[in-house]
gemmi code that builds the backbone of each chain (N, CA, C; Angstrom):
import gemmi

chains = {
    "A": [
        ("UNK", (0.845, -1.193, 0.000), (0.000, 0.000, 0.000), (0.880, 1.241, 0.000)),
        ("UNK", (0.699, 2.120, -0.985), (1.637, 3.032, -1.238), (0.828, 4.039, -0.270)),
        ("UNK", (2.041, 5.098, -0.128), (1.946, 6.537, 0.920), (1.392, 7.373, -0.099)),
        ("UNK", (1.596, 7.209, -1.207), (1.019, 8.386, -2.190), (0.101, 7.926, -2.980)),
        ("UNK", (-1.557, 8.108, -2.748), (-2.097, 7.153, -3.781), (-2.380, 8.089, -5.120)),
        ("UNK", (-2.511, 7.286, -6.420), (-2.603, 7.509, -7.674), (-3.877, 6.837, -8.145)),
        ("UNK", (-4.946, 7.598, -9.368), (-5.579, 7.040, -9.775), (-4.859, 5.686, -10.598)),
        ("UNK", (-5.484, 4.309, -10.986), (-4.267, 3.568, -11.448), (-4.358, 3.857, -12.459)),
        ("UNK", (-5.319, 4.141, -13.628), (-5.325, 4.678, -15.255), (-5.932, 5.995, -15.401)),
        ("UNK", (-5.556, 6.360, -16.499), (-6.644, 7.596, -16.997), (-6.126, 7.441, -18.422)),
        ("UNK", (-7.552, 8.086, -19.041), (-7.089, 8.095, -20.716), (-7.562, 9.162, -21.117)),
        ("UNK", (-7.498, 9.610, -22.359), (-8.271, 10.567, -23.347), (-7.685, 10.296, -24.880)),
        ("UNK", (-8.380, 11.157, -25.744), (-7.703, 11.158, -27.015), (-6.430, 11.968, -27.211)),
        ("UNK", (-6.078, 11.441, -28.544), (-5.133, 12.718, -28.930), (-5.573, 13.733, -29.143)),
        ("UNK", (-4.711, 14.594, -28.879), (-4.722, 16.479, -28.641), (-5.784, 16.786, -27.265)),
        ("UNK", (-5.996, 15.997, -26.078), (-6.361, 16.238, -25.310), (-5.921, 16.319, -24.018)),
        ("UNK", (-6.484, 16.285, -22.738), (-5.351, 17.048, -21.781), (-5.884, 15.521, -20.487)),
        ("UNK", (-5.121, 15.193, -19.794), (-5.309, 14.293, -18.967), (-4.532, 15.111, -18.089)),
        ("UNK", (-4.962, 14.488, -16.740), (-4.621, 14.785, -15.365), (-4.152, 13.521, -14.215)),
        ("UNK", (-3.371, 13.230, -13.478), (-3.166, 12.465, -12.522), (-2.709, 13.055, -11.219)),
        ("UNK", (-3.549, 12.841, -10.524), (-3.426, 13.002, -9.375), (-2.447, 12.322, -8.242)),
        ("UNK", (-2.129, 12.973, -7.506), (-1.160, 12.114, -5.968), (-1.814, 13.024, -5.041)),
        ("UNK", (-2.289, 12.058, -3.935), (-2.391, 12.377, -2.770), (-1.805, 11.710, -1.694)),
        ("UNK", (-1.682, 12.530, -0.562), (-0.710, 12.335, 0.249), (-1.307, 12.990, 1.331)),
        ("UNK", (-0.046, 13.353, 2.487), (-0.562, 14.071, 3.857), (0.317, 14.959, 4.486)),
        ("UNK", (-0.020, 15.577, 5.280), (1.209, 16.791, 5.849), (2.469, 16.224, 6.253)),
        ("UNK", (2.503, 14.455, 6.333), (4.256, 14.504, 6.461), (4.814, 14.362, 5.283)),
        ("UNK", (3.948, 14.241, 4.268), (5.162, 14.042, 2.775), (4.806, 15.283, 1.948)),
        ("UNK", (3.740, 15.179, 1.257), (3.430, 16.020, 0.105), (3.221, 17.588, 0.784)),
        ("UNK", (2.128, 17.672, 1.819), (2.164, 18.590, 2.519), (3.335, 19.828, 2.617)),
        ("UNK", (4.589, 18.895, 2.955), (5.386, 20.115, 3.666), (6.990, 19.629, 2.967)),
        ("UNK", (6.525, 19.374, 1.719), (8.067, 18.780, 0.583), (7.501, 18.700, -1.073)),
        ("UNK", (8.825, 18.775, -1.399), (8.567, 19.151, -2.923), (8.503, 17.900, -3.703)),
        ("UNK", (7.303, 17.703, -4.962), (7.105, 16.492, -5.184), (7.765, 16.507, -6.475)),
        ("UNK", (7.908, 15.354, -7.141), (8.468, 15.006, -8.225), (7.792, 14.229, -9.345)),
        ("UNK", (7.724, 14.272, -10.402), (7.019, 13.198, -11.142), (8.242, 12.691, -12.140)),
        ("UNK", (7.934, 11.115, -11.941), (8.768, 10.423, -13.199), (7.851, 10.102, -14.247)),
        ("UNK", (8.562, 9.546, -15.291), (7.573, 8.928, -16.373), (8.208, 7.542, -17.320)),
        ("UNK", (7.755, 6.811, -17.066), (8.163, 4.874, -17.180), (7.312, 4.676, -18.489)),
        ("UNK", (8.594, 4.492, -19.521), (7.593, 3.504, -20.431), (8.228, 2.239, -20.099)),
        ("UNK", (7.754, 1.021, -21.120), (7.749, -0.399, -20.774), (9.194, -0.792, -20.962)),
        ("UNK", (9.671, -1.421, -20.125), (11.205, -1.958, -20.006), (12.270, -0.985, -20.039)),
        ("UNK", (11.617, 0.353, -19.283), (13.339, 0.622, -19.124), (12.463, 1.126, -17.912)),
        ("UNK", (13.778, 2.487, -17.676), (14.322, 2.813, -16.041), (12.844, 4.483, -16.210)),
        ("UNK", (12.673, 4.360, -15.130), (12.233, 5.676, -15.067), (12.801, 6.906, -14.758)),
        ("UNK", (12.379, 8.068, -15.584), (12.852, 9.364, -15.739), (12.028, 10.552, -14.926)),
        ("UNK", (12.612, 11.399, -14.921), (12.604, 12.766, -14.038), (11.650, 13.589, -15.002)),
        ("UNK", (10.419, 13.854, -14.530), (9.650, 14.661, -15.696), (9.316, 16.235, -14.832)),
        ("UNK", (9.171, 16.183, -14.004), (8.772, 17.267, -13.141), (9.698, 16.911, -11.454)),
        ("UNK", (10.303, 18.058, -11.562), (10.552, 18.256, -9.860), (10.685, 19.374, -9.493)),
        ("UNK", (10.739, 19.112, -7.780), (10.072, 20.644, -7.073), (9.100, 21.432, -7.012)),
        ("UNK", (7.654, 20.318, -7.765), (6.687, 20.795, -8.213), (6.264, 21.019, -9.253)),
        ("UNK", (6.942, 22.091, -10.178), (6.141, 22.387, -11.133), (7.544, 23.124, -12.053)),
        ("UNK", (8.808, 22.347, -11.756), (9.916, 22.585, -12.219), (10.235, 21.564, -13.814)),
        ("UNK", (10.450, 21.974, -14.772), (10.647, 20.901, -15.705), (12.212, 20.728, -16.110)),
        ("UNK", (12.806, 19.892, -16.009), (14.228, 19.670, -16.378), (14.301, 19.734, -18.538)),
        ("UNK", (15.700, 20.209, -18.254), (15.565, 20.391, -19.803), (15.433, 19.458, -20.717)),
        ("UNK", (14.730, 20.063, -21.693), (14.190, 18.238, -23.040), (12.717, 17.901, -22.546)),
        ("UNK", (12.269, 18.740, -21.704), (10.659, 17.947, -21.323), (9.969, 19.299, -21.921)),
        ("UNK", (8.848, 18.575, -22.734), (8.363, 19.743, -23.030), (7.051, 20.103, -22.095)),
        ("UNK", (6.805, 21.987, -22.655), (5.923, 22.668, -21.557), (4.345, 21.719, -21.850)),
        ("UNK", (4.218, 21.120, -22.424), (3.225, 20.209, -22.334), (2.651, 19.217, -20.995)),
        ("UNK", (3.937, 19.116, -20.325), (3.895, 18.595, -18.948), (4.063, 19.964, -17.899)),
        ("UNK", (3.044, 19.882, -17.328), (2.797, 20.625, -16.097), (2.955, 20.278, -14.940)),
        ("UNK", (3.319, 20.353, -13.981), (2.984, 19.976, -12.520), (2.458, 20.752, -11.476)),
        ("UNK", (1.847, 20.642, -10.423), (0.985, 21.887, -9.298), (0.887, 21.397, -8.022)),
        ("UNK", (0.420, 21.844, -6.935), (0.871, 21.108, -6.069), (-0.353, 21.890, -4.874)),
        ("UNK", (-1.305, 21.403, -3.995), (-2.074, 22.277, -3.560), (-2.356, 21.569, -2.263)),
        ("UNK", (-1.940, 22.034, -0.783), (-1.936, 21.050, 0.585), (-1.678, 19.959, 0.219)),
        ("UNK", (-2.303, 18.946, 0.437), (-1.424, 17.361, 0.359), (-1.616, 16.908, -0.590)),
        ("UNK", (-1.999, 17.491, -1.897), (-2.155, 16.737, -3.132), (-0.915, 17.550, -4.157)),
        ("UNK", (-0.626, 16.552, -5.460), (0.103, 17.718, -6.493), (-0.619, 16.192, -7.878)),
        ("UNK", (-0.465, 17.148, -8.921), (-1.318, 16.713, -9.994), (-0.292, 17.100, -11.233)),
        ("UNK", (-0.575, 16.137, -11.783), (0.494, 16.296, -13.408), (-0.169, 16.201, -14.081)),
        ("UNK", (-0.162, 17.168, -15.505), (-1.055, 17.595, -16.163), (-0.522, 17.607, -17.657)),
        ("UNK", (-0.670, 17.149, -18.428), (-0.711, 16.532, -20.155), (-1.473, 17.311, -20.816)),
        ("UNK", (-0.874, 17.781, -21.637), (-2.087, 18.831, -23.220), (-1.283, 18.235, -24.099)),
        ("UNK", (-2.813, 18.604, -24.990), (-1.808, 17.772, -26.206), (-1.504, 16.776, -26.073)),
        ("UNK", (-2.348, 15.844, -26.066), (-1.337, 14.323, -26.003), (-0.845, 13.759, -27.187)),
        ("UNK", (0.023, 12.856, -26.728), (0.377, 12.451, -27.937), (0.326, 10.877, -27.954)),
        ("UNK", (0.293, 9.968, -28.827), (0.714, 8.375, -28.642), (2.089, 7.998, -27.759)),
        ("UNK", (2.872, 8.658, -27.730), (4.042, 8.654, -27.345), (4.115, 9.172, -26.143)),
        ("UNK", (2.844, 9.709, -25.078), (2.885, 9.772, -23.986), (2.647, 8.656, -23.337)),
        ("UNK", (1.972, 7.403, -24.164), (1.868, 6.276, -22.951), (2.552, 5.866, -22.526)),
        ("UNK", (2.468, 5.652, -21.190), (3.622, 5.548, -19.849), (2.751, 5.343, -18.966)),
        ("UNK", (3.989, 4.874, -17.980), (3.354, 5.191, -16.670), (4.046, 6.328, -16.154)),
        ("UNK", (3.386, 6.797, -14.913), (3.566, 8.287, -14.399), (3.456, 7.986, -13.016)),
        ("UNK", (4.685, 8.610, -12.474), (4.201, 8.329, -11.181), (5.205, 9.397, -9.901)),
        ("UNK", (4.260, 9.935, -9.026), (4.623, 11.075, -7.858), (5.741, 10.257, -6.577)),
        ("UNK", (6.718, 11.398, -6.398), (7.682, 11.299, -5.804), (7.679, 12.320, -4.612)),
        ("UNK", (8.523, 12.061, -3.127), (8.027, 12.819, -1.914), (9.462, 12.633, -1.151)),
        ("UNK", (9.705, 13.521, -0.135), (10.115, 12.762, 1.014), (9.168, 12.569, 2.166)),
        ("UNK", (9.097, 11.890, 3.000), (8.390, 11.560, 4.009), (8.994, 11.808, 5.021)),
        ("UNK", (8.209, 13.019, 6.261), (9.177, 13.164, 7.231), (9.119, 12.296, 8.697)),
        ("UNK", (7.390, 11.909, 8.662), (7.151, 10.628, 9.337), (8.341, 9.211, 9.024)),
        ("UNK", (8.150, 9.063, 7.979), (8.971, 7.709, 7.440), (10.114, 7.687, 7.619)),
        ("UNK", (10.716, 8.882, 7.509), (12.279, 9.430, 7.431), (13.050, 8.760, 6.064)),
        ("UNK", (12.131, 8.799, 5.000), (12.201, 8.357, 3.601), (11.668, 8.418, 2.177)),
        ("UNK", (11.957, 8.612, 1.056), (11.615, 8.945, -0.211), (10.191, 7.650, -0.288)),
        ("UNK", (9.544, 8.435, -0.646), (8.421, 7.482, -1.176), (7.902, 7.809, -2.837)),
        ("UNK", (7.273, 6.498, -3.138), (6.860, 7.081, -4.429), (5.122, 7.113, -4.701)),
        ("UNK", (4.708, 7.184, -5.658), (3.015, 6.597, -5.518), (2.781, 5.455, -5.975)),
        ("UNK", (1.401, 4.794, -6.328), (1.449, 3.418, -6.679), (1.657, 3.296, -8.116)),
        ("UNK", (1.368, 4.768, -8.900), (1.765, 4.831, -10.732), (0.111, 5.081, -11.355)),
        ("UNK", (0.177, 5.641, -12.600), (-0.633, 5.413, -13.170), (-0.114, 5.446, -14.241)),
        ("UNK", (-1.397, 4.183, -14.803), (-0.929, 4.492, -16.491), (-1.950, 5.551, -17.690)),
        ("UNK", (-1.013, 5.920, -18.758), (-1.868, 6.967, -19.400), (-2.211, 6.101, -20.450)),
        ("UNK", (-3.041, 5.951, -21.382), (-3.266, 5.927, -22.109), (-4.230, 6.577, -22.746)),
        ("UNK", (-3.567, 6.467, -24.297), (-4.078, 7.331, -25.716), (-5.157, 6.682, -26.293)),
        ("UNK", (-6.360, 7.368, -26.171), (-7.444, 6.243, -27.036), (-7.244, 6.356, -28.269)),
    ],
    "B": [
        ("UNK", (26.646, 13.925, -19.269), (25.821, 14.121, -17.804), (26.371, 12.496, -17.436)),
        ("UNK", (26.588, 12.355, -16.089), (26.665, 11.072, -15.541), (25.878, 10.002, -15.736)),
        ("UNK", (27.017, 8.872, -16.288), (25.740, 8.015, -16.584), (26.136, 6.510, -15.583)),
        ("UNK", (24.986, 6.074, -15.068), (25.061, 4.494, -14.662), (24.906, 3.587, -14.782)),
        ("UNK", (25.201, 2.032, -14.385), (24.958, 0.745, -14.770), (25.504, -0.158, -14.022)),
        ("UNK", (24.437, -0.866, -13.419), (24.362, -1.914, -12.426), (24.428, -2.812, -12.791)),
        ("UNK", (24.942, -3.668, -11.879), (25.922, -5.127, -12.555), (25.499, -6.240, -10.947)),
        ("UNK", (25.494, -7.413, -11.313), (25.244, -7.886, -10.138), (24.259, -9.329, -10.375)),
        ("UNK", (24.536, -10.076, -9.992), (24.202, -11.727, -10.384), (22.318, -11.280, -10.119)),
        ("UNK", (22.132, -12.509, -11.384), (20.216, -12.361, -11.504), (19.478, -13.045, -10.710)),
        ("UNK", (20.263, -14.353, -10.019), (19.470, -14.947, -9.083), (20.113, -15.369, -7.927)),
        ("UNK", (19.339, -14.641, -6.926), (19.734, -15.686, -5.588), (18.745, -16.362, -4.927)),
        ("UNK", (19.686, -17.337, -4.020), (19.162, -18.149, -3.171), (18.465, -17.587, -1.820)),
        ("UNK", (16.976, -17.767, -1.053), (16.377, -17.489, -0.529), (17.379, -17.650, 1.234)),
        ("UNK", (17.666, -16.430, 1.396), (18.338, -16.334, 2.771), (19.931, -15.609, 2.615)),
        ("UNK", (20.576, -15.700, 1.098), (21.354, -15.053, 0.673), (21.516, -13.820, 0.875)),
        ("UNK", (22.378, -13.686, 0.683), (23.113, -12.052, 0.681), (22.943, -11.590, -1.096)),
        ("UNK", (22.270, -10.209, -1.262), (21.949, -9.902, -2.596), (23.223, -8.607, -2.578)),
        ("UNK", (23.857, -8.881, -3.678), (24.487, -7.867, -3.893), (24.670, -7.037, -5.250)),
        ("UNK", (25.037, -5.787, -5.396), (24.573, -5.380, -6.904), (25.912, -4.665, -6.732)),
        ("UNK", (26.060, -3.814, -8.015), (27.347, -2.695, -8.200), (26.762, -2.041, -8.941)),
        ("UNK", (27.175, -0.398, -8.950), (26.553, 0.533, -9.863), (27.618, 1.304, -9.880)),
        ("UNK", (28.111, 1.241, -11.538), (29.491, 1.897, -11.812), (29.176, 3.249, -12.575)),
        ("UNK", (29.797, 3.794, -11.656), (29.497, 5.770, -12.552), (30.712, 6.091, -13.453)),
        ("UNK", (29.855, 6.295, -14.942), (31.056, 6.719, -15.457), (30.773, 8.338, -16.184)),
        ("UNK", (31.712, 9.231, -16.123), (31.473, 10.875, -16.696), (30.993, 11.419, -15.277)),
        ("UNK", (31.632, 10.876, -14.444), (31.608, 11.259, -12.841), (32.226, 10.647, -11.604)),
        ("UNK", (32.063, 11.124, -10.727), (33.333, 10.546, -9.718), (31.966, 10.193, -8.714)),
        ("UNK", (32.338, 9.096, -7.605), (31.546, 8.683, -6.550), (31.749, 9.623, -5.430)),
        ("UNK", (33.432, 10.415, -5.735), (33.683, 11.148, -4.605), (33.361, 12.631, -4.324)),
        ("UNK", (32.182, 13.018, -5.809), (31.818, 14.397, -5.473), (31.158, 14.522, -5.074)),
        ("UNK", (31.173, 16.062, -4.246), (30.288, 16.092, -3.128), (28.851, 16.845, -3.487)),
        ("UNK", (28.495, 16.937, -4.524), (27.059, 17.073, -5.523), (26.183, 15.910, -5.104)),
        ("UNK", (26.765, 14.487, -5.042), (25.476, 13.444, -5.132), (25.243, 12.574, -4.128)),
        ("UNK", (24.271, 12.265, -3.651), (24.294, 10.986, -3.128), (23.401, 9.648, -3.748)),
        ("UNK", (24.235, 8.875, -3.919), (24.109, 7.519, -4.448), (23.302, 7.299, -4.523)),
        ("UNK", (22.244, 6.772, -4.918), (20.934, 6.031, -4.536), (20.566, 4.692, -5.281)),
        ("UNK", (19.848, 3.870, -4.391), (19.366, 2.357, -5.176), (17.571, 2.778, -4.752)),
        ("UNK", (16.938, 2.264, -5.546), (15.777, 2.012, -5.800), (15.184, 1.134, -6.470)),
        ("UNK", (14.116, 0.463, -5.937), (13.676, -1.279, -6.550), (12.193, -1.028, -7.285)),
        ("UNK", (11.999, -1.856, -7.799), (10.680, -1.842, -8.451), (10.302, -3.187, -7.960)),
        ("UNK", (8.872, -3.782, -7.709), (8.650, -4.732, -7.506), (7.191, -4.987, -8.643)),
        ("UNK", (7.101, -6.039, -9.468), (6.365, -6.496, -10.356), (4.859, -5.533, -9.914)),
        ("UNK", (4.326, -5.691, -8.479), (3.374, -5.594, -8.030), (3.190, -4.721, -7.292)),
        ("UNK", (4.095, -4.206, -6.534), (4.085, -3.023, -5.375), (4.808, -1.567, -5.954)),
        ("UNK", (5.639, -1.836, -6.587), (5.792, -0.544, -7.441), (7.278, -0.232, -7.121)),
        ("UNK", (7.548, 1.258, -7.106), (8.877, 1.848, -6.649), (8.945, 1.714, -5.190)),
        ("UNK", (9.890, 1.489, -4.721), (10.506, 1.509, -3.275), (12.286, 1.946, -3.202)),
        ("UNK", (12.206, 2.849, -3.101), (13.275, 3.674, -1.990), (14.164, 3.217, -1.056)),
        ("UNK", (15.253, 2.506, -1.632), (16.259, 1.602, -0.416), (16.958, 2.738, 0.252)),
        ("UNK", (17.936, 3.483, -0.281), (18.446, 4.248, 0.331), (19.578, 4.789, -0.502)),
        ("UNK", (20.213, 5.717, -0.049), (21.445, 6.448, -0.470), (22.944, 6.620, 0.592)),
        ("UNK", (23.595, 7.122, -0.409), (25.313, 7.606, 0.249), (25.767, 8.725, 0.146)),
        ("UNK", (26.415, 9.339, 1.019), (26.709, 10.517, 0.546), (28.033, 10.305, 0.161)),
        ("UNK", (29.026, 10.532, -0.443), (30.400, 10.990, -0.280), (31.528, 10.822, 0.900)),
        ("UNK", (31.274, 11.538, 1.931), (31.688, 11.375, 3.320), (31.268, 9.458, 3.489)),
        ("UNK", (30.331, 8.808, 3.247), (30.092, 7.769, 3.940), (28.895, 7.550, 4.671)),
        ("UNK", (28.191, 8.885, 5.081), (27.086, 9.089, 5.638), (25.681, 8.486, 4.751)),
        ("UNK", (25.061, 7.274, 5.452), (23.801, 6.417, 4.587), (22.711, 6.718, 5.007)),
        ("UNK", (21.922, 6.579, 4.546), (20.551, 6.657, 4.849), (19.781, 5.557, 4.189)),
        ("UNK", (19.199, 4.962, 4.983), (18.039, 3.596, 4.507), (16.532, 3.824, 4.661)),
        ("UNK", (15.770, 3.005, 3.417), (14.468, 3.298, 4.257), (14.897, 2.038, 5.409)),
        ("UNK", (13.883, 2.776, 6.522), (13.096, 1.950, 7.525), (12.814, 0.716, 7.475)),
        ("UNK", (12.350, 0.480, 6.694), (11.761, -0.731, 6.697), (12.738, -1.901, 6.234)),
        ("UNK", (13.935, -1.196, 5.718), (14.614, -2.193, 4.990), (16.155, -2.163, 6.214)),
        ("UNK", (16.055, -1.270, 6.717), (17.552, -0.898, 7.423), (18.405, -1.911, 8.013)),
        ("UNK", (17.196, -2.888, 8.384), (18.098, -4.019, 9.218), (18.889, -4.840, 8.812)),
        ("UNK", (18.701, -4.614, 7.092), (18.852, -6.001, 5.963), (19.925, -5.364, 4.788)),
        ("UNK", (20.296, -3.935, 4.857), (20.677, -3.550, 3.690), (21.891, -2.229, 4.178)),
        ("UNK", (22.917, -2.353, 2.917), (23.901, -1.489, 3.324), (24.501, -0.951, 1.895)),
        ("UNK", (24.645, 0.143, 2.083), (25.324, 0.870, 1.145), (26.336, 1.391, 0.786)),
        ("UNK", (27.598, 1.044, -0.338), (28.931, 1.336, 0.305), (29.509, 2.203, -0.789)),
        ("UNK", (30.486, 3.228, -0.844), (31.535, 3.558, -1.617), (32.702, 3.075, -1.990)),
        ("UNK", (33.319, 2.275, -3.228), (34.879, 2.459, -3.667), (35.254, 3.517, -4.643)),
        ("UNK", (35.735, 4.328, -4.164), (36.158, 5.159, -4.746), (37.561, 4.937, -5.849)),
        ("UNK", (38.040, 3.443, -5.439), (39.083, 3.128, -6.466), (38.919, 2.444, -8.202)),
        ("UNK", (37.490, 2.087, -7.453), (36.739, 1.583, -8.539), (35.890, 2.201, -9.272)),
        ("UNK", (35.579, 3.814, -8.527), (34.246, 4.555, -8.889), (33.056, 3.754, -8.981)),
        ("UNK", (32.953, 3.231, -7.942), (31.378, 2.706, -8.024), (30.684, 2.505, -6.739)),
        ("UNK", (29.821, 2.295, -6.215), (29.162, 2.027, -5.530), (28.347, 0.816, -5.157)),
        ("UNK", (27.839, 0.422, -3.979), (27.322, -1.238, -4.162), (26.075, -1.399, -2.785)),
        ("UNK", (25.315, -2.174, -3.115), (24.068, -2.723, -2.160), (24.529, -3.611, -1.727)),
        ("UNK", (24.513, -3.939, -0.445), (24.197, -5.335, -0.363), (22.889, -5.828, 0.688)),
        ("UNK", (21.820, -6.620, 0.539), (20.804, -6.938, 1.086), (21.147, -8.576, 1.844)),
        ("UNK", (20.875, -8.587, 2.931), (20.803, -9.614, 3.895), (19.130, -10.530, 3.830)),
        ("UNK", (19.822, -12.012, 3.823), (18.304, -12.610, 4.510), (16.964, -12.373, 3.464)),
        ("UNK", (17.871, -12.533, 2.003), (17.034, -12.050, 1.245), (15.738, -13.170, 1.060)),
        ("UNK", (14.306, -12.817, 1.154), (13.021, -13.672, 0.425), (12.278, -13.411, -0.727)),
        ("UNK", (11.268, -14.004, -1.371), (11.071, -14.178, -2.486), (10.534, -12.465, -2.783)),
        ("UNK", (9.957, -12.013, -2.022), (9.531, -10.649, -1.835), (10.236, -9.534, -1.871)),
        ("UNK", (12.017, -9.852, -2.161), (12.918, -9.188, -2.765), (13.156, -9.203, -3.912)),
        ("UNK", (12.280, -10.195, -4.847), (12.318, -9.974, -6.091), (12.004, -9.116, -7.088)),
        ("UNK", (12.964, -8.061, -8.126), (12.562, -6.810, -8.506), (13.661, -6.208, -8.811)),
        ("UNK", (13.367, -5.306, -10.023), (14.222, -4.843, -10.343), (14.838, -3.846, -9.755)),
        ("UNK", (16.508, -3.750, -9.797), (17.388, -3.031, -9.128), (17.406, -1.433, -9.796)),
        ("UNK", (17.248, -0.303, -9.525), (17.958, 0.618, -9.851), (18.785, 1.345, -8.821)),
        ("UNK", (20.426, 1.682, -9.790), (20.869, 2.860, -9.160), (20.517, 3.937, -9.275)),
        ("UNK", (20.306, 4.987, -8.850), (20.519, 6.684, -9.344), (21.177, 7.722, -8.700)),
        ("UNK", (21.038, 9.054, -9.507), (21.436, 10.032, -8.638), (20.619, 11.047, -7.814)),
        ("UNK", (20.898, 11.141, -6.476), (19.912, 12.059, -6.135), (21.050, 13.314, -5.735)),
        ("UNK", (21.075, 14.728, -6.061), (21.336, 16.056, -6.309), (21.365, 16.218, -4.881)),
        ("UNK", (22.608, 17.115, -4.162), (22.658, 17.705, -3.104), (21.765, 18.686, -2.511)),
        ("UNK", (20.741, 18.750, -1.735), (19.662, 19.759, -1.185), (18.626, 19.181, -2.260)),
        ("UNK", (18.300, 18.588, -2.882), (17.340, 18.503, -4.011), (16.817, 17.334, -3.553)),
        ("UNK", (15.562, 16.710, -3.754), (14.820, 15.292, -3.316), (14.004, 14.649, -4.603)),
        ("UNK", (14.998, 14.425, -5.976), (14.463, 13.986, -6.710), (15.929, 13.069, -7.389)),
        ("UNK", (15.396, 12.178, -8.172), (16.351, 11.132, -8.719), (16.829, 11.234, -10.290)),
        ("UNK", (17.915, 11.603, -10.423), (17.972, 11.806, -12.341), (19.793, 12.135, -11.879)),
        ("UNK", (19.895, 10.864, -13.234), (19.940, 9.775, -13.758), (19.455, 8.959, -13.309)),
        ("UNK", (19.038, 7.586, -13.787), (18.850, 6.592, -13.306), (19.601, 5.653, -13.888)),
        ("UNK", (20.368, 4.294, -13.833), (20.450, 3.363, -14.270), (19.054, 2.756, -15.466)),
        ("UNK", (20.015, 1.941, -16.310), (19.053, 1.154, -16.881), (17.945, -0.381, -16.003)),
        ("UNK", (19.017, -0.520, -14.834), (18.148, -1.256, -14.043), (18.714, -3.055, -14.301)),
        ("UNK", (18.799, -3.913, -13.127), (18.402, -5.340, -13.520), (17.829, -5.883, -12.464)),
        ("UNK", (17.181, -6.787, -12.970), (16.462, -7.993, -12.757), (17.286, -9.139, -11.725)),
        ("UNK", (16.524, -8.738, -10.417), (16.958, -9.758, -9.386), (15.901, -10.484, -9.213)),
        ("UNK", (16.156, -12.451, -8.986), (15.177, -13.115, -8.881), (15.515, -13.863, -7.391)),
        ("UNK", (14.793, -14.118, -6.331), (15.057, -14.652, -5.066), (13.982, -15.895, -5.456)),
        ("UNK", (15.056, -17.218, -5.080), (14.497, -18.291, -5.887), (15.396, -19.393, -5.722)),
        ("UNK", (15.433, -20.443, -5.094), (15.576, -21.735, -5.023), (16.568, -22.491, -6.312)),
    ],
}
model = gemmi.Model(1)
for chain_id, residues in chains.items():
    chain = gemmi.Chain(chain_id)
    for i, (resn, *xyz) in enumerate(residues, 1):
        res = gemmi.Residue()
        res.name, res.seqid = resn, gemmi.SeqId(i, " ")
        for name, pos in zip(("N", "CA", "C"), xyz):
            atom = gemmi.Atom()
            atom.name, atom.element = name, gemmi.Element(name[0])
            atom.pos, atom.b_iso = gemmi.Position(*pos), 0.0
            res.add_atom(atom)
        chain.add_residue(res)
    model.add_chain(chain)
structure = gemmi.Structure()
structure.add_model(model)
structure.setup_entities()
């Protein structure tokens, strides 16, 4: 049972905007900066958003991130086929005294 | 940018000692920018958070795993290494190394990752 829960899918079409949610509580998400990776099938997962709503370079502004009391939400426009992945929120935990992640969701493109 | 790759036998025996290596290369183990990190995936439970190193030597584990797992520096080798105690089938999952950024709480690079099987 993950500390950060995630819807487990969401979909839409192309050129449309999906959302995934993480929720959490005042010892992780609350009062620390979250992160989102993004996993396609058989490899390693990557850094798509951190510190919230920070994007590292090569990601495009198509990926959003936000972050509001114990929840933060990653946000897709424009989709594309090439967004399916999984997606999934990153924390530290100050209860835990450890990085947690969420349980993932996957996107898919109808 | 630093890149990694973990090395480390695919199957062990249930009660074994699991051990991995994650060799940094286009970077040193001894700068004081990163601390080390391993992180597992499990088929079913997802990402889990073993722990990191700093430079100095200073580790940090999750909790839950602390009693069973250790994290080390060679700096002659530039690499870094896990090793897990008393391992069960419920350690089965893939290995990643990465980097986690000084003051920062996110992971990039990552390893490409392998496949540990706890198994008879």
């Amino acid at each position: 049972q993950s500390v950060l829960t995630q819807p487990t899918s969401v979909s839409a079409a192309p050129g449309q905007k999906v959302t995934v949610s993480c929720s959490g509580s005042s010892s992780n998400i609350g009062n620390n900066y979250v992160s989102w990776y993004q996993q396609f099938p058989g490899t390693a997962p990557r850094i798509l958003i951190y510190d919230n709503n920070q994007r590292p370079s090569g990601i495009p502004d198509r990926f959003s991130g936000s972050k509001s009391g114990t929840s933060a939400t990653l946000r897709i426009t424009g989709l594309q086929i090439g967004d399916e992945a999984d997606y999934y929120c990153g924390t530290w935990d100050n209860s835990l005294s450890g990085y947690v992640f969420g349980s993932g969701t996957k996107v898919t493109v109808l | 940018q630093v890149q990694l790759q973990e090395s480390g036998p695919g199957l062990v025996k249930p009660s074994q000692t699991l051990s991995l290596t994650c060799t940094v290369s286009d970077g040193s183990v001894s700068s004081d920018d990163y601390y080390w990190t391993w992180i597992r995936q499990h088929p079913v439970t997802g990402l889990e958070w073993i722990g990191y190193i700093y430079s100095t030597g200073n580790s940090y584990y999750n909790p839950s795993l602390k009693s069973r797992v250790s994290i080390s520096i060679d700096t002659s080798k530039n690499h870094f290494s896990l090793k897990l105690t008393s391992v069960t089938a419920a350690d089965t999952a893939i290995y990643y190394c990465a980097i986690k950024k000084k003051n920062y709480n996110w992971f990039d690079p990552w390893g490409q990752g392998t496949l540990v099987t706890v198994s008879s």
